[in-house]
C-alpha positions as CSV (number, residue, x, y, z in Angstrom):
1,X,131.2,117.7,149.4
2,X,132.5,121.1,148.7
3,X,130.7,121.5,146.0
4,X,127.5,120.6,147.2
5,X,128.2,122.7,150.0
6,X,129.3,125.8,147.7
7,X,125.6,125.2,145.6
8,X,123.7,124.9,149.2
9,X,125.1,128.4,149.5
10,X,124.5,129.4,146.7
11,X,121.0,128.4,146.9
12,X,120.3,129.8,149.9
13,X,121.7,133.5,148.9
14,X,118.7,133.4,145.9
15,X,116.2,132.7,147.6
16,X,117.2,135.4,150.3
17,X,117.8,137.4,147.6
18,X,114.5,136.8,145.8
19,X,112.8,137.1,149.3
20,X,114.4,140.7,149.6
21,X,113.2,141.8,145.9
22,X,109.7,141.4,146.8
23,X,109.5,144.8,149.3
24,X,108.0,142.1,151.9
25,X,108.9,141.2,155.2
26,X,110.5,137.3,155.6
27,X,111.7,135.2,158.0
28,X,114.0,132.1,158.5
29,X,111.3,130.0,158.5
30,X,110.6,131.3,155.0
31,X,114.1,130.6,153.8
32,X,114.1,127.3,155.2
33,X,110.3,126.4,153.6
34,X,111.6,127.5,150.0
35,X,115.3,125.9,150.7
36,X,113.3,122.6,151.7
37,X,111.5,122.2,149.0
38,X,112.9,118.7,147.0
39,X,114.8,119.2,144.1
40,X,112.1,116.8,142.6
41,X,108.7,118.7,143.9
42,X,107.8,120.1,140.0
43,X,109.9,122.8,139.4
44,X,111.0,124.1,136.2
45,X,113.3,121.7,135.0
46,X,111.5,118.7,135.6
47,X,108.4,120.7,133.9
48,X,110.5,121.2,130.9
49,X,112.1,117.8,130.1
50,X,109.1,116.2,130.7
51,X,106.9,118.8,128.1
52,X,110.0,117.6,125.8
53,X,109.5,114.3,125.9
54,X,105.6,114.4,125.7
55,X,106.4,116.7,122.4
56,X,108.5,114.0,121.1
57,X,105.9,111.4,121.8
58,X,103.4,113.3,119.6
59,X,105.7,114.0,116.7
60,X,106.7,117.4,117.6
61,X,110.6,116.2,117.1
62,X,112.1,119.4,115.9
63,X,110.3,121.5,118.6
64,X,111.3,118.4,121.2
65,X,114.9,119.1,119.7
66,X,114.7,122.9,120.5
67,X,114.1,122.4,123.9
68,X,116.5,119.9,124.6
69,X,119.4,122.0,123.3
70,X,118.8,125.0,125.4
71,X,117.5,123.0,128.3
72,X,121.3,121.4,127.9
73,X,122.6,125.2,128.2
74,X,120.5,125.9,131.1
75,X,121.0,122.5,132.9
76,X,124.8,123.4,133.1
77,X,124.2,126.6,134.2
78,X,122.4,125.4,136.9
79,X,124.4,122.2,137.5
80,X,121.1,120.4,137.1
81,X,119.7,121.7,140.1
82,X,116.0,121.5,140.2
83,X,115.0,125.5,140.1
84,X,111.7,126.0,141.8
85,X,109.1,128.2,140.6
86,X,109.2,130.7,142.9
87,X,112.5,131.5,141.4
88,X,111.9,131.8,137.9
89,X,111.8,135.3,137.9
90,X,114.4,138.0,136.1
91,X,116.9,137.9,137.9
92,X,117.4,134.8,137.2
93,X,117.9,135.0,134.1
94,X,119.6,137.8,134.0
95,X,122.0,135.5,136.0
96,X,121.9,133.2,132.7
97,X,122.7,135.4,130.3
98,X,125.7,136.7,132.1
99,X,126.5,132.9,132.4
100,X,126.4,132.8,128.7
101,X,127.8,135.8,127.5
102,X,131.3,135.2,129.7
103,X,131.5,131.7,128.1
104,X,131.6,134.0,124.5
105,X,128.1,132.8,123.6
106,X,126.8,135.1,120.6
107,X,124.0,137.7,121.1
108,X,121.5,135.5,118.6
109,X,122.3,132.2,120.4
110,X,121.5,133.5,124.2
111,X,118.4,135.1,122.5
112,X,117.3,131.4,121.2
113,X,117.9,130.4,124.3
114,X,115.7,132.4,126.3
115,X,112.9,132.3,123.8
116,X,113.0,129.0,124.0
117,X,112.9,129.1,127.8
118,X,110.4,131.9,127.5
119,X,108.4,129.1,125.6
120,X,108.5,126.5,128.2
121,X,107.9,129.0,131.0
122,X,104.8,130.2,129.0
123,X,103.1,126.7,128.8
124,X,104.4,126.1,132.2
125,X,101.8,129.1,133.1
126,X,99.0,128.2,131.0
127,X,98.9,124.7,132.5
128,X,98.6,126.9,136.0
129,X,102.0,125.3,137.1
130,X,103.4,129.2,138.1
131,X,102.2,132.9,137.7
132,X,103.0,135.5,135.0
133,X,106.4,137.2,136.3
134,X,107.9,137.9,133.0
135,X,110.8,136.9,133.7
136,X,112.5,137.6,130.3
137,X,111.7,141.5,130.1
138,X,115.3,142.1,130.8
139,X,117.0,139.8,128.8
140,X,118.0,140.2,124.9
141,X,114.9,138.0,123.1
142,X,115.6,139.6,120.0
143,X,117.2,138.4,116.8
144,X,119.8,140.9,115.2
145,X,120.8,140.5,111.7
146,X,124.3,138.3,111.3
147,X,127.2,137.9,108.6
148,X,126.4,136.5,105.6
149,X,128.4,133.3,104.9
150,X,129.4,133.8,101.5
151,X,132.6,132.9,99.1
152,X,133.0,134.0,95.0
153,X,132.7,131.7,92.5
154,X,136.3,131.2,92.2
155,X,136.6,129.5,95.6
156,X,133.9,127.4,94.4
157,X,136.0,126.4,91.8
158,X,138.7,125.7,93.9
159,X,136.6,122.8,96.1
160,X,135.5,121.5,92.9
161,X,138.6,121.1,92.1
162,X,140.3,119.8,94.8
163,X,142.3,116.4,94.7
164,X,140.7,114.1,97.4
165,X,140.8,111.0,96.3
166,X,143.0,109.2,99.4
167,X,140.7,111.1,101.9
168,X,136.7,109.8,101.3
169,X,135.0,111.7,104.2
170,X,136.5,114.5,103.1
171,X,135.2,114.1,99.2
172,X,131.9,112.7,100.8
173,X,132.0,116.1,102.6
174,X,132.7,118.5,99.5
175,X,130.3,116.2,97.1
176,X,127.8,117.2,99.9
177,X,128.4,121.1,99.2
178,X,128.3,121.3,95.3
179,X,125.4,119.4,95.1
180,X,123.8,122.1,97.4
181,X,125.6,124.8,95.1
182,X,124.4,122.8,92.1
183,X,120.7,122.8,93.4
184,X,120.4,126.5,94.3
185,X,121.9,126.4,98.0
186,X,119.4,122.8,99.0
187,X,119.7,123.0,102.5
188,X,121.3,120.0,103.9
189,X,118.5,118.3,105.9
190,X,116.4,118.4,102.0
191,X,119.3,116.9,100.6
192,X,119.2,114.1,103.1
193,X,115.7,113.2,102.3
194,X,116.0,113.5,98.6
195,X,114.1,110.4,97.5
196,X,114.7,108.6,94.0
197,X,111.3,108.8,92.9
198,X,111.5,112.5,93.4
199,X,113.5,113.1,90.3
200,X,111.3,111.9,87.4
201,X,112.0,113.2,83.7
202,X,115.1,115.7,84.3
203,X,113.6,117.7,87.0
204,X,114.2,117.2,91.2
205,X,111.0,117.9,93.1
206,X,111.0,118.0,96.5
207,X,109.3,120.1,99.7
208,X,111.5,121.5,102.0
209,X,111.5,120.1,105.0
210,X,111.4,123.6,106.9
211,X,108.4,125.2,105.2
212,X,106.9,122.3,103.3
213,X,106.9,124.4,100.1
214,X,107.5,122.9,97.0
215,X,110.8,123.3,94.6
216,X,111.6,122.3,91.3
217,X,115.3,122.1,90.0
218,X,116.3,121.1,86.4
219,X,118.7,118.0,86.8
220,X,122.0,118.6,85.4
221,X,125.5,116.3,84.9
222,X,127.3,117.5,87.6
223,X,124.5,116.3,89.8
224,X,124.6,113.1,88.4
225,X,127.9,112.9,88.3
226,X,128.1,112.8,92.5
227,X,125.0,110.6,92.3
228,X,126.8,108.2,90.6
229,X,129.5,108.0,92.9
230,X,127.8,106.3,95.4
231,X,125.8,103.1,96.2
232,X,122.5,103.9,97.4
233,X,120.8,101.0,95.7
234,X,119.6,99.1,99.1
235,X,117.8,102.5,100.0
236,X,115.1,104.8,98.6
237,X,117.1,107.4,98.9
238,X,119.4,109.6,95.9
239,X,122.3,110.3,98.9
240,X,123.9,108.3,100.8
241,X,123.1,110.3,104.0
242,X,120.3,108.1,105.6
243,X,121.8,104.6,104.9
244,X,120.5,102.2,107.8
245,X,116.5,101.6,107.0
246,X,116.2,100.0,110.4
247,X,117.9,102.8,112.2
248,X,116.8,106.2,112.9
249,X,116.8,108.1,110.0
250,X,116.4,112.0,111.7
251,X,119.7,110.4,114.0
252,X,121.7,109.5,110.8
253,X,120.8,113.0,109.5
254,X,121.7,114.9,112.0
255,X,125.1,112.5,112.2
256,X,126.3,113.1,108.7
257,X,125.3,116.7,109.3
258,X,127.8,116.7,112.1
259,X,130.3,114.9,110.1
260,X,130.0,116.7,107.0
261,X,130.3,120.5,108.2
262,X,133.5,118.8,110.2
263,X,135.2,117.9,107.3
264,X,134.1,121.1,105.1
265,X,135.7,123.0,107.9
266,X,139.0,121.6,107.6
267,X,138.4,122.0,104.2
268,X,138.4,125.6,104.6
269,X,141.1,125.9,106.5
270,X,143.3,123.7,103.8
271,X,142.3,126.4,101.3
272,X,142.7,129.2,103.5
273,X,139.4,130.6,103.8
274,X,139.0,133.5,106.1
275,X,135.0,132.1,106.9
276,X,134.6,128.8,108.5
277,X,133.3,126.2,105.7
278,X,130.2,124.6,106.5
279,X,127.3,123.3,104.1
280,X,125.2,126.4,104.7
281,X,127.6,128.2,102.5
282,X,127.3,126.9,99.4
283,X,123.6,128.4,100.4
284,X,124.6,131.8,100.6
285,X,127.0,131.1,98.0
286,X,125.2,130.6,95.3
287,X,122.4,133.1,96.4
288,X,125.6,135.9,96.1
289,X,126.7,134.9,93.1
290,X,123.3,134.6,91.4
291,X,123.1,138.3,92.7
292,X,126.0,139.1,90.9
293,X,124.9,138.5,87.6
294,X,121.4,140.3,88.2
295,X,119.3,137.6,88.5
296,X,116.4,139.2,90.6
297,X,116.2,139.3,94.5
298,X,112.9,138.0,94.2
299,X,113.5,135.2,91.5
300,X,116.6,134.1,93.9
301,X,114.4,134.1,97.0
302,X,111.7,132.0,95.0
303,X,114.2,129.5,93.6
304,X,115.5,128.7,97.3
305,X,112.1,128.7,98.8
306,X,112.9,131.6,101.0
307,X,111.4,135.1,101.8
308,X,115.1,136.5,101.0
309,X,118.4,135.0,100.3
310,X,119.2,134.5,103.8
């Protein structure tokens, strides 16, 4: 009861407060019109998850993803309260990003955020559900550049080498992130996907799954050598990541994504890393150390499918 009595309040002081910004003369009746509205007239959240689900239903699922993450974020900033329209505006979020940067949200993470709110506000006003208020003029929308994730070949060396024979989610884990190293930083969701057919004569093909363009990688032994560890014979697959032909395979991805940057951590912190472990370093890893031995930028950038060796 308190607390629905402490967001009531809190309710009511935006809407004043929104009633105040726009130089105009209000009344209570005015207060009490926008505070009656229902939670469930069409505002803004309901908008959202249901553009989410209609993009899932068309085979939009990354961009259906997207939106569910930082509608997540934005739901429990606003307890799940409805937000109606009228209050979309920058103070608002304003409001959010202060909410994020207190619980130590990075810079680049509120900015997905709000570009992906900016998104869903922006179809919300081509489909004439609201008016133009830019509500995101005052809010960091930007993307600043971030630490490279990075380690020398030595530490490489070091998981390679490391003894984990009685611990088989941990091995599952680091097989994961030398076969990335091994295939020129492979992202993990092109890993996943790997099919056996696409490895035909001693050379992996494969399109990557974020820009469809096409890669070629010369097989090697120590590729084969974690192929061979494991039984993928019931699947079409060359890793056992997507496992369960009758299950979801983008679920069982992003699962043994979860799973496997887990165990890489603690893998880190067993060889006392001063970066946290995850797959995307091997990435970075082997783009750096390629560097190193003058290989061109541009020759790097090609071989991971990338504009640079981000």
């Amino acid at each position: 009861m308190k607390s629905r009595i402490a967001d009531d309040k809190a309710r009511l002081e935006r809407i004043i407060s929104r009633l105040e910004h726009t130089g105009e003369s209000y009344t209570a009746g005015d207060v009490a019109a926008r505070y009656l509205t229902p939670p469930d007239a069409g505002g803004f959240l309901s908008f959202a998850r249901s553009l989410a689900g209609q993009l899932r239903q068309i085979g939009k699922i990354r961009t259906s993803e997207r939106y569910t993450t930082v509608l997540n974020s934005f739901g429990r900033f606003r307890r799940d309260v409805e937000v109606p329209w009228d209050e979309v505006d920058s103070d608002l979020m304003i409001e959010y990003e202060t909410y994020l940067k207190s619980r130590g949200v990075c810079p680049n993470t509120s900015s997905y955020y709000m570009r992906g709110l900016r998104a869903i506000y922006n179809r919300a006003v081509e489909k004439g559900m609201t008016v133009q208020r830019d509500p995101f003029k005052y809010v960091y929308t930007g993307i600043g550049k971030t630490v490279k994730r990075a380690v020398p070949l030595k530490v490489i060396r070091r998981i390679r080498d490391m003894d984990l024979a009685l611990f088989p989610a941990m091995d599952f884990a680091r097989d994961i992130f030398m076969f990335s190293f091994y295939t020129r930083g492979m992202s993990f969701i092109d890993m996943a996907y790997l099919k056996k057919k696409d490895l035909q004569n001693g050379i992996l093909s494969y399109r990557r799954q974020k820009t469809g363009q096409q890669l070629f990688v010369k097989w090697e032994k120590p590729m084969q050598e974690i192929v061979d560890k494991y039984d993928t014979v019931s699947t079409p697959y060359l890793l056992p990541v997507i496992k369960d032909m009758n299950a979801d395979a983008r679920r069982q991805y992003k699962n043994a994504a979860h799973l496997v940057n887990d165990k890489l951590k603690k893998l880190g912190v067993r060889l006392g890393l001063d970066i946290p472990l995850t797959s995307y370093v091997a990435r970075h890893g082997w783009a750096s150390i390629a560097r190193s031995r003058n290989i061109p930028l541009a020759t790097i950038s090609e071989a991971m499918g990338h504009d640079s060796e981000k």
